[in-house]
C-alpha positions as CSV (number, residue, x, y, z in Angstrom):
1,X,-6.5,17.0,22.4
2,X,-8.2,13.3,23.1
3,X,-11.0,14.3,21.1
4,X,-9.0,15.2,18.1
5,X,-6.8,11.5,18.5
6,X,-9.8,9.8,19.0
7,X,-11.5,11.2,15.5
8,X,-8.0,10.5,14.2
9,X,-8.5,6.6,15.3
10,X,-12.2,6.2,14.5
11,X,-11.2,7.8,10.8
12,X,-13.7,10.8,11.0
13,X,-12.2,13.7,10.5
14,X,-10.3,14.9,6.7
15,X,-7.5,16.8,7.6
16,X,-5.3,14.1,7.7
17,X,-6.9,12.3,5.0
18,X,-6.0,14.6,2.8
19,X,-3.9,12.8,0.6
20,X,-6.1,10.3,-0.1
21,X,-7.9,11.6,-2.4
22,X,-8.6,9.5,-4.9
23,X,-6.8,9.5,-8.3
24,X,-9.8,10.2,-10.4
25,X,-12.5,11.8,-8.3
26,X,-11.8,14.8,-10.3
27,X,-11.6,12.7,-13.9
28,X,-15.3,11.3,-12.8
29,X,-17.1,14.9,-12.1
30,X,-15.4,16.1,-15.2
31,X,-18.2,14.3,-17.4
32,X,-20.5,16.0,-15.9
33,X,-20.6,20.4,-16.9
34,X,-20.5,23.4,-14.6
35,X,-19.6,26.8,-14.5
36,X,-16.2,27.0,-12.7
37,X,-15.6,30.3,-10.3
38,X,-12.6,30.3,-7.6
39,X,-13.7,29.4,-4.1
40,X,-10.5,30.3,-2.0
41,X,-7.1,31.6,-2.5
42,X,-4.5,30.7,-0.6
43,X,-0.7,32.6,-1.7
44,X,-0.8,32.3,-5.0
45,X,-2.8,29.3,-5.7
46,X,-6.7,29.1,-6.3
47,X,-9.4,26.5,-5.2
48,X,-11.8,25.9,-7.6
49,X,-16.0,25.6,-7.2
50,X,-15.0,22.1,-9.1
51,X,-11.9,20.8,-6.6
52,X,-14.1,21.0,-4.3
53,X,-17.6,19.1,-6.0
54,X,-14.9,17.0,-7.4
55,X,-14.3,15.5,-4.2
56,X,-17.7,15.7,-3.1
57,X,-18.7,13.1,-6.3
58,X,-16.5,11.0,-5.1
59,X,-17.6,10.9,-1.6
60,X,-21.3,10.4,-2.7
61,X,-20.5,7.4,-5.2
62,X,-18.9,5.7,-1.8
63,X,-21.8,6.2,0.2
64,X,-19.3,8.2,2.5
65,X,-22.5,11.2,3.2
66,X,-23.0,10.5,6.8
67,X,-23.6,14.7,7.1
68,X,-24.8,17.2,5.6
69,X,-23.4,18.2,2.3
70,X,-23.2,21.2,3.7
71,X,-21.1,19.8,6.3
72,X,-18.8,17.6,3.7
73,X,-18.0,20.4,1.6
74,X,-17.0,22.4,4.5
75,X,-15.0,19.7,5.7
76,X,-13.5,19.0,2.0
77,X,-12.7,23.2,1.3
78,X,-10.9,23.5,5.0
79,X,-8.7,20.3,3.3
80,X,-7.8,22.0,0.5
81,X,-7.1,25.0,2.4
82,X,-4.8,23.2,4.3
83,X,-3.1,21.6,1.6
84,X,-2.6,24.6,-0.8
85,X,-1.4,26.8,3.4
86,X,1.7,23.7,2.9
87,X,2.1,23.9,-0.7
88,X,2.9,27.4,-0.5
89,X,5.4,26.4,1.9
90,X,6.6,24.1,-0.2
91,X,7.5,26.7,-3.0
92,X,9.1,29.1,0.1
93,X,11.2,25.6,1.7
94,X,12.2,24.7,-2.2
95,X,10.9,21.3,-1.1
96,X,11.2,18.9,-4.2
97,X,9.8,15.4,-5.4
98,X,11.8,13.4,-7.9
99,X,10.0,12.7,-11.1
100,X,11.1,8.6,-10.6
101,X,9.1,9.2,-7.3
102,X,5.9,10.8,-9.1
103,X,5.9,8.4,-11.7
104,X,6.1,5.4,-9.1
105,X,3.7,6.9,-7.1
106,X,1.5,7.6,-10.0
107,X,1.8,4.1,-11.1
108,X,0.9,2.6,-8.0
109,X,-2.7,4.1,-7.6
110,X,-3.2,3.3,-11.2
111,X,-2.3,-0.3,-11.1
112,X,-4.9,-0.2,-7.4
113,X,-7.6,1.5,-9.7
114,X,-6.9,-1.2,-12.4
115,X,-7.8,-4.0,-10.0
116,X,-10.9,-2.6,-8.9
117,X,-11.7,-1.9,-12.3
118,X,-10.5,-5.5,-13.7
119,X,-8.2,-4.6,-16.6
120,X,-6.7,-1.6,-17.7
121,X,-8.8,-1.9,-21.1
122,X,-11.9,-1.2,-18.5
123,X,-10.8,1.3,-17.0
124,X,-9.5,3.4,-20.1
125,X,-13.1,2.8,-21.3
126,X,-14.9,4.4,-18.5
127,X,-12.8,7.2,-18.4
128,X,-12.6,7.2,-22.2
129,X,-8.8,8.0,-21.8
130,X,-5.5,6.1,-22.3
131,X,-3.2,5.2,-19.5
132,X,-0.9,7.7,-20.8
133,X,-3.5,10.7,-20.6
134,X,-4.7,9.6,-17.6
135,X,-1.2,9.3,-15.8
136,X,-0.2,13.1,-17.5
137,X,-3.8,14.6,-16.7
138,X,-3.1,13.6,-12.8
139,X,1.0,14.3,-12.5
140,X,1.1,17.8,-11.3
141,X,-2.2,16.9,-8.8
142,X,0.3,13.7,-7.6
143,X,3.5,15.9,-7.2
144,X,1.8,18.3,-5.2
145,X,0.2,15.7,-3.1
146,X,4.0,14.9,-2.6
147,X,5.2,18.1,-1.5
148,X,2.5,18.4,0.9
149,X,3.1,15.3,2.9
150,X,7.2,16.2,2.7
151,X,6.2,19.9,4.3
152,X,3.6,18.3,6.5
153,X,6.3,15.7,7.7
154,X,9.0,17.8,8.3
155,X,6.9,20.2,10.4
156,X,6.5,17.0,13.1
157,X,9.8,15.5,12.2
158,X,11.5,15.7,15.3
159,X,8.7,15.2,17.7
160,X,8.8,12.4,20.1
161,X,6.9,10.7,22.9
162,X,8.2,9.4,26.2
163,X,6.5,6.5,28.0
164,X,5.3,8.9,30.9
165,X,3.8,11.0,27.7
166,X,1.9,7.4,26.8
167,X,0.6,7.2,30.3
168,X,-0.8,10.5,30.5
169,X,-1.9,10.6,26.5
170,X,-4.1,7.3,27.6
171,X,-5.6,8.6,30.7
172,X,-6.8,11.9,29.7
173,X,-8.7,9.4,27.1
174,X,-13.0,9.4,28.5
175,X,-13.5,6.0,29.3
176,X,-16.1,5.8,26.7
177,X,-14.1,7.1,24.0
178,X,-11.4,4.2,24.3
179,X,-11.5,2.8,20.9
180,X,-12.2,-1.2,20.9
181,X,-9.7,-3.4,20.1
182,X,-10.6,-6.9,18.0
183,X,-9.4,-10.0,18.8
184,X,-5.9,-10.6,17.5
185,X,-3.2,-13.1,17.2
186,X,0.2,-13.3,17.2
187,X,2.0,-16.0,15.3
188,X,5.7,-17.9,14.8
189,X,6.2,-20.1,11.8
190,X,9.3,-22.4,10.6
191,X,9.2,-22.4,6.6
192,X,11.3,-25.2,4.7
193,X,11.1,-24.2,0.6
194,X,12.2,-27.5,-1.0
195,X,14.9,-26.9,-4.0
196,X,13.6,-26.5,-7.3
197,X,15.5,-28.9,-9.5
198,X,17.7,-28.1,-12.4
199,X,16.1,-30.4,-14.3
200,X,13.0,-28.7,-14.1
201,X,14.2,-25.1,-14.9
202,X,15.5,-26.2,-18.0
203,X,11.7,-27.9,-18.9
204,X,10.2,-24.2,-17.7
205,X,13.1,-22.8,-20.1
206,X,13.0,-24.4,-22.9
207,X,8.6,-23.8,-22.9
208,X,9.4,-20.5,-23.2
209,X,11.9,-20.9,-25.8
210,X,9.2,-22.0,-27.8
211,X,6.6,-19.2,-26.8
212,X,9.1,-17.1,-28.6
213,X,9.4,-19.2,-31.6
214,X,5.7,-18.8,-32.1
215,X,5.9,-14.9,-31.7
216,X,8.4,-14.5,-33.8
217,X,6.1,-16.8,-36.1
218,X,3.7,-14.0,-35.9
219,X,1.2,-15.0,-32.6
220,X,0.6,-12.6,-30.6
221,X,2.4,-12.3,-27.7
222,X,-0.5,-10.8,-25.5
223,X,-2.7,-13.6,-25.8
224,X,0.1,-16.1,-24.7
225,X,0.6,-14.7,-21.5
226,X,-3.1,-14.7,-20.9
227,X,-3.0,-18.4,-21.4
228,X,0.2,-19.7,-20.0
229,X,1.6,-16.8,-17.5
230,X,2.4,-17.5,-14.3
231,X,1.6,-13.7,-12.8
232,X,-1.9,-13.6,-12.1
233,X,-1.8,-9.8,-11.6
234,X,-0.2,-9.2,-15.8
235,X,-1.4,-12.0,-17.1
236,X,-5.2,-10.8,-17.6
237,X,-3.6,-7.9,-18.8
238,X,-1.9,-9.6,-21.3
239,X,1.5,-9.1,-19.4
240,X,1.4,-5.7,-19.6
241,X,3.0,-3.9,-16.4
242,X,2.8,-0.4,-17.1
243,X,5.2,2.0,-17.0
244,X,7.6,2.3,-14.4
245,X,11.6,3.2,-13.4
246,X,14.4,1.7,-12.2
247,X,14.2,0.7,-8.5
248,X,10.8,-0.9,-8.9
249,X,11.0,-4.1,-10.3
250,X,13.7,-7.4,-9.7
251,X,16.9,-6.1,-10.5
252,X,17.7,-9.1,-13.4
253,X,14.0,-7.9,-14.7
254,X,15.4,-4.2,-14.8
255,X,18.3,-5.1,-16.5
256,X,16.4,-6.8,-19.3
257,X,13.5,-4.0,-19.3
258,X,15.8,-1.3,-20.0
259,X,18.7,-3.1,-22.4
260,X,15.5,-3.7,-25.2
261,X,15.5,-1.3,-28.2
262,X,12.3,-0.1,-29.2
263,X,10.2,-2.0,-31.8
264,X,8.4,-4.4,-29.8
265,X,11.8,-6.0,-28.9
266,X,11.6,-9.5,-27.3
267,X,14.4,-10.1,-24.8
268,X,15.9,-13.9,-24.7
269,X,14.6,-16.0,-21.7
270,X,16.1,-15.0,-18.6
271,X,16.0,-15.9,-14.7
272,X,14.9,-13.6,-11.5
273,X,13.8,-14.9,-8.0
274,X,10.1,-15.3,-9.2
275,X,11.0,-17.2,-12.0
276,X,11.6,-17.3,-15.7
277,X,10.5,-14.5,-17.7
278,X,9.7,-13.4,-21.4
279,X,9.8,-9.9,-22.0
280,X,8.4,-7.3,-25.1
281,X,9.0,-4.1,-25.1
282,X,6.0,-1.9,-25.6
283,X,7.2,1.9,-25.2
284,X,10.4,4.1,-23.6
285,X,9.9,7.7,-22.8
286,X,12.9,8.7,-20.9
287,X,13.8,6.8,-17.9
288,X,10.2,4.9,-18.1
289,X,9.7,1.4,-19.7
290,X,6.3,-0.4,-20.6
291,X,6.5,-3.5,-21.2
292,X,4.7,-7.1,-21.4
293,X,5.8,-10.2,-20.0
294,X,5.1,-14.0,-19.6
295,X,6.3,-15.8,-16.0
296,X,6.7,-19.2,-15.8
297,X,7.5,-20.4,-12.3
298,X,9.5,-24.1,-11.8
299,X,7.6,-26.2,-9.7
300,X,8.8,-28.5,-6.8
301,X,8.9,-32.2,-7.5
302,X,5.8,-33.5,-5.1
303,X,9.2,-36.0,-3.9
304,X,10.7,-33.2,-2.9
305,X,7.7,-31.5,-1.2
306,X,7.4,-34.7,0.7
307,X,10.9,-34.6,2.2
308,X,9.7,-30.9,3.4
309,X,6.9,-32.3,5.3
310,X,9.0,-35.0,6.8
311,X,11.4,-32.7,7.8
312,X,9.2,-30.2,9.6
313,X,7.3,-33.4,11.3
314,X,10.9,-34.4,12.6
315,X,11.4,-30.7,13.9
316,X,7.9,-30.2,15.2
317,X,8.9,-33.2,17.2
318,X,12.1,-32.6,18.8
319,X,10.3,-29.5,19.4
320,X,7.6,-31.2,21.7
321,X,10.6,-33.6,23.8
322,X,11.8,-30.4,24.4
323,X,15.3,-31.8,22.4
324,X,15.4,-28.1,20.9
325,X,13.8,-24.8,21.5
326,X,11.2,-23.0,18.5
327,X,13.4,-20.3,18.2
328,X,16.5,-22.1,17.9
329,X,14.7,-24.3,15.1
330,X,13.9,-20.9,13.6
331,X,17.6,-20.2,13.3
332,X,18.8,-23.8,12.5
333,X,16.2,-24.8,9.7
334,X,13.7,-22.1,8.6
335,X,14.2,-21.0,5.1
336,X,11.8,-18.0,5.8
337,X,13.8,-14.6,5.9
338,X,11.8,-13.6,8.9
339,X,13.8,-16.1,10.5
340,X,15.9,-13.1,11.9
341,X,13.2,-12.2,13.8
342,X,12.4,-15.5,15.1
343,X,10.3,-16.5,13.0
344,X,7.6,-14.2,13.9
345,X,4.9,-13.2,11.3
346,X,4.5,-9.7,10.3
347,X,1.3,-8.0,8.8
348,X,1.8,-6.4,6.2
349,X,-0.4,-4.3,6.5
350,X,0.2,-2.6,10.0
351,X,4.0,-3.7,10.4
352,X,3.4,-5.4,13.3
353,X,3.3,-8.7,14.6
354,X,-0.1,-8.4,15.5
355,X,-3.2,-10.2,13.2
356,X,-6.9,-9.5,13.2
357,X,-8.9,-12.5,12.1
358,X,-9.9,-10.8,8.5
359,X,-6.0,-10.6,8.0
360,X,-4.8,-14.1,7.9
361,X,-5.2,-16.0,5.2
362,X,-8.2,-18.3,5.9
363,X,-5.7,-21.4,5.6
364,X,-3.6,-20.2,8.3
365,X,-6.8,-19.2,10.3
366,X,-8.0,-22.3,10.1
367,X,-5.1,-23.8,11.4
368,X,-4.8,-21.5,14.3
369,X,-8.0,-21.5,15.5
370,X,-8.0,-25.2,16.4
371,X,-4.6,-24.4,18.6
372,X,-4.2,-23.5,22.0
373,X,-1.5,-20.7,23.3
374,X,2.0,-22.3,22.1
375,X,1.0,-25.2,20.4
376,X,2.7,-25.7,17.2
377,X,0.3,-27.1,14.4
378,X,1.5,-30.1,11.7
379,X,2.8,-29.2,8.3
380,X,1.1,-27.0,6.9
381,X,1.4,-26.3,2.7
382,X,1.5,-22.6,1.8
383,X,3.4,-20.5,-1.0
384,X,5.9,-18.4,-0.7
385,X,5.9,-14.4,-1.1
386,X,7.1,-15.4,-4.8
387,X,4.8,-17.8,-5.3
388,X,6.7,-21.3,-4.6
389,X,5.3,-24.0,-3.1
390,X,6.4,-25.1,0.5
391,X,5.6,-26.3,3.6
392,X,5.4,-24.7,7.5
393,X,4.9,-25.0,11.3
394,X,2.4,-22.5,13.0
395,X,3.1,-21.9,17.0
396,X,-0.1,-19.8,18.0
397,X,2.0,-17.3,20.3
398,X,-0.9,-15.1,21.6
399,X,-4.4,-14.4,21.4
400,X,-6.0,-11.7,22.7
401,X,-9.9,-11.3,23.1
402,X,-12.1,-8.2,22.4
403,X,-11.3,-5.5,24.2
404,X,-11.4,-1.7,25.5
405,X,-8.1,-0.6,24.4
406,X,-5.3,-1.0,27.5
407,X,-1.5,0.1,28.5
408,X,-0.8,-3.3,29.1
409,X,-1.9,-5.3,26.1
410,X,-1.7,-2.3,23.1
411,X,1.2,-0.4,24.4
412,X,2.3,0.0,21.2
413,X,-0.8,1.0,19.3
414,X,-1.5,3.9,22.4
415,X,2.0,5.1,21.9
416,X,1.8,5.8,18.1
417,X,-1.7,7.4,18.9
418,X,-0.3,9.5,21.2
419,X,3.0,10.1,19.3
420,X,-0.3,10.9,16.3
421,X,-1.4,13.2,18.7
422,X,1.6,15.3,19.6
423,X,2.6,15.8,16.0
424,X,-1.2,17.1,15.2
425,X,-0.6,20.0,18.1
426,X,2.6,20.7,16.5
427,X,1.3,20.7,13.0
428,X,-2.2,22.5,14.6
429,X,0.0,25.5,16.0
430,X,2.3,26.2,12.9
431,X,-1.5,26.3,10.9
432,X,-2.4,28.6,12.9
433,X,1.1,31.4,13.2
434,X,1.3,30.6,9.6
435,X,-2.5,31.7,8.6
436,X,-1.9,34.6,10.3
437,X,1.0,35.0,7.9
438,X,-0.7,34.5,4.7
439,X,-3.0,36.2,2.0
440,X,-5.8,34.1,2.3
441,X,-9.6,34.7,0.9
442,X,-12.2,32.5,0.9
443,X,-15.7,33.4,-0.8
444,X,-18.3,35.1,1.5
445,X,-20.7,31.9,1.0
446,X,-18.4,29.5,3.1
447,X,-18.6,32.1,6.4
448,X,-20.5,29.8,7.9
449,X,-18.8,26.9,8.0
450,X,-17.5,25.5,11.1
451,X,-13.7,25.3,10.4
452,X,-11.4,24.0,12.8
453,X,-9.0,26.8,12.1
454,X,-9.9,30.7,11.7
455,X,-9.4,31.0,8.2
456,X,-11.2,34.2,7.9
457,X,-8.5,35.7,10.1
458,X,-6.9,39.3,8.8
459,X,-3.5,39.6,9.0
């Protein structure tokens, strides 16, 4: 059991990972020709000699080949053995995905791949696709992807873990096997967003009145939102956002997005909380919209950006005569919505309250690392999640050194390894009843491999 959690924490074993496969591993080993021949069969459904290389491509071009590639591709056929075992279940269960779900999900790796590629154009060109043929190559592969992690998820969905479960999870750990923990901080901030003045939305409004004079003139309205837009992640792409349903963008936006005809429709100007937008419609297939936009965003006055930094200067100090608690600031002044929490920081990126150093931004580091344990910094300038400008106080909360991981400081982190843990036993077991279950064949060249389960197993 430990060593399985373990592998699970140090990222070295597939079985969960199977769902991150990567978008277009199998679109990359496509350029290259072999003779398919089926592999496996697990139910009804086949694993190919190329789902498997596929895969294998993908883990050579990220320098992933720590093993044998014996060992990988062992490693990669017992993961699609495992997926197909809970897509069959999937067919059984009548477990289904919503195509507004495939489509977002489809659209979110893309617009991932498009920013390691640099622009959609690039990444067409390598794969020497559209965005279309590349979203409809990869659908079914996505949907099933879905299904597995729905029948994977409902397998463990009523598993819990009780503290004394935590303890004895955490002991049975070999000392040298307890994962190290980097130093992390944890972080309270008061956020005052000065008021963007009328005056100046009707300047940003009237700007793009004119923008859509000039398209309507006949420029192009692609390379004006590569010169002027305010959303760095369209603008390169000439405002393009791809497609995507309702649900996904600002509401206002939606509205817009889906009232255009086609024709390359341009809406009028129109207001959401990032700002002022311009929108074309490029195409509608169903309930899908592409379509290209310029952002302008209103700026704060630098008066009224002033008056922010007075303000929090006033606050940081009744907060250091004692005159008011930081949490009661929180509540009484911050304009940040986390102020419901107390004005505690959350990472995105684990949903904690927890930071390692590589997860701040470096202004905020910066600022905390010149502060001791509850010490609240000076006004600091930052933007907003929607990009305004505004100001903030840090309080450095807690920091925590390097170190073996421990019940008292990562409670938290052992609980949802050990809560990890218990759902792979659960999810280990019903692999194993249901193999036993199945029509399963694998091809005679793979006997060797060192599965976790007994695939080879007759029913």
């Amino acid at each position: 059991m430990i060593t399985i959690i373990y592998k699970i924490v140090k990222n070295k074993i597939l079985i969960i990972g199977i769902l991150l496969i990567s978008l277009l591993s199998i679109q990359s080993f496509s350029q290259n020709k072999v003779i398919d021949q089926v592999i496996a069969v697990v139910g009804k459904n086949a694993i190919l000699s190329s789902d498997i290389e596929s895969q294998f491509f993908q883990y050579k071009m990220q320098g992933r080949l720590q093993a044998s590639s014996t060992s990988i591709k062992c490693q990669i056929l017992e993961n699609l053995l495992f997926q197909k075992l809970l897509l069959a279940q999937a067919e059984i269960d009548s477990v289904e995905v919503t195509e507004a779900r495939v489509e977002a999900e489809i659209t979110r790796r893309l617009r991932h791949f498009i920013s390691q590629f640099g622009s959609q154009e690039k990444l067409e060109e390598f794969y020497e696709k559209s965005i279309i043929e590349i979203k409809e190559e990869f659908r079914e592969l996505i949907k099933d992807q879905m299904l597995v992690e729905a029948v994977r998820q409902a397998i463990a969905q009523d598993v819990g873990i009780t503290p004394s479960g935590v303890k004895s999870f955490f002991r049975k750990i070999p000392k040298d096997s307890i994962p190290l923990i980097n130093s992390e901080v944890e972080i309270s901030q008061i956020v005052i967003e000065p008021p963007i003045s009328l005056e100046e939305k009707l300047k940003v409004k009237e700007r793009l009145e004119t923008f859509k004079a000039r398209i309507l003139d006949g420029e192009n309205f692609s390379t004006l939102a590569i010169l002027y837009s305010d959303d760095p992640g369209s603008a390169k792409n000439g405002g393009e956002l791809g497609m995507f349903g309702r649900g996904e963008m600002y509401p206002q936006f939606e509205a817009v997005a889906f009232s255009l005809d086609d024709g390359d429709e341009i809406s009028e100007v129109f207001e959401t909380e990032a700002g002022f937008h311009l929108v074309q419609l490029i195409e509608r297939r169903g309930e899908y919209v592409n379509v290209r936009h310029i952002l302008l965003q209103p700026k704060v006055s630098p008066y009224d950006l002033q008056e922010a930094q007075i303000k929090l200067d006033s606050i940081a100090n009744l907060i250091k005569m004692d005159s008011i608690s930081f949490e009661d600031a929180v509540k009484r002044y911050s304009d940040d919505p986390g102020k419901i929490n107390g004005g505690i920081m959350v990472n995105q990126v684990t949903g904690t309250s927890k930071f390692e150093e590589d997860q701040l931004d470096p202004q905020v580091l910066f600022v905390i690392n010149n502060l001791k344990i509850g010490e609240i910094s000076n006004p600091v300038p930052m933007k907003t999640f929607d990009g305004k400008d505004a100001f903030r106080l840090l309080r450095l909360d807690k920091r925590t050194l390097p170190h073996r991981a421990n019940l008292s400081e990562d409670y938290d982190r052992i609980q949802n390894w050990a809560l990890e843990d218990k759902k792979m036993q659960i999810v280990n077991e019903w692999v194993k009843n249901k193999i036993k279950k199945s029509y399963v064949r694998i091809n005679e060249k793979y006997e060797d491999c060192d599965f976790q389960y007994d695939w080879f197993e007759e029913e």
